[in-house]
Residue, then its C-alpha position, 0 to 999 in steps of 0.5 A: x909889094x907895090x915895088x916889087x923889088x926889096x933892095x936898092x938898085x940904079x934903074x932906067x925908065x924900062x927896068x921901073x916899068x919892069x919892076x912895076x909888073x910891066x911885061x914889055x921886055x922878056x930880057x933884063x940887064x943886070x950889073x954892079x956899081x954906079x960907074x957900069x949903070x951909067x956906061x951901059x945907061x948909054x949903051x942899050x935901052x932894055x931894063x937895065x938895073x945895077x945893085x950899088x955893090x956886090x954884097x947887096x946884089x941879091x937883094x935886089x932881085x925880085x918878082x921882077x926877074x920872073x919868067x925873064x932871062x936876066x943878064x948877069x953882068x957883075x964884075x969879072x973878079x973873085x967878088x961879082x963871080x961869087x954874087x953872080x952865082x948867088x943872084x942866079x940862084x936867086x933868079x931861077x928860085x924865082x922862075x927866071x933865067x940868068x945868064x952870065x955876060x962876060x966882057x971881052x978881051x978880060x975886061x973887068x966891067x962896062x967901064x973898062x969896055x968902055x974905056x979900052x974899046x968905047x961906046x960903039x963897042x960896048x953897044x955891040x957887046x950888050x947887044x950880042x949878049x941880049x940877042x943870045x938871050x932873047x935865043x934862049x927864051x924862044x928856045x925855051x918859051x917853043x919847047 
């Protein structure tokens, strides 16, 4: 209880103070491998945590994720599609919203964004996507 959270995640210092109960942010980012946490790490400062592989992903999601949209963010292949639909289950049993990020241009992953694209373009990716989602949430948090 004291965690929040049952599995093991990468997370920074605004994703632990998320799954500690904190309030502050109504969007998380939610991605897959140590590679991707660490480009996005350089890329936003939203709670940002990164399951160490597809088939642990779900267990990652917790209490957390409540009343938060959520990011998904797993790798573009056939494996990340089929966790990115069972963490967004997971995510709307617990009263949050998932949204899916895809990345530009048929990337993969952060990385590859990062490589083909660099950093400022993964910034504004991430960005986009949270500004989508923080729409989202006022949508829903006006309704």
């Amino acid at each position: 209880e004291g965690s929040r959270m049952k599995g093991t995640a990468f997370a920074n210092m605004a994703a632990l103070d998320m799954i500690r109960g904190g309030r502050e942010h109504q969007v998380a980012l939610f991605g897959e491998g140590l590679t991707d946490y660490l480009a996005l790490l350089l890329a936003t400062s939203i709670p940002l945590l990164c399951s160490p592989g597809v088939s642990v992903a779900g267990s990652a999601i917790g209490p957390w994720a409540t009343g938060r949209t959520v990011l998904v963010a797993l790798d573009a292949d056939e494996a990340g599609d089929t966790a990115a639909k069972s963490v967004a289950g997971r995510i709307r049993e617990l009263g949050g919203q998932p949204l899916r990020l895809r990345w530009p241009g048929g990337s993969k992953d952060a990385c590859s964004v990062l490589e083909v694209n660099g950093l400022e373009e993964l910034a504004l990716e991430v960005e986009d996507a949270v500004s989508t989602a923080r729409r989202r949430t006022h949508a829903a948090t006006a309704a």
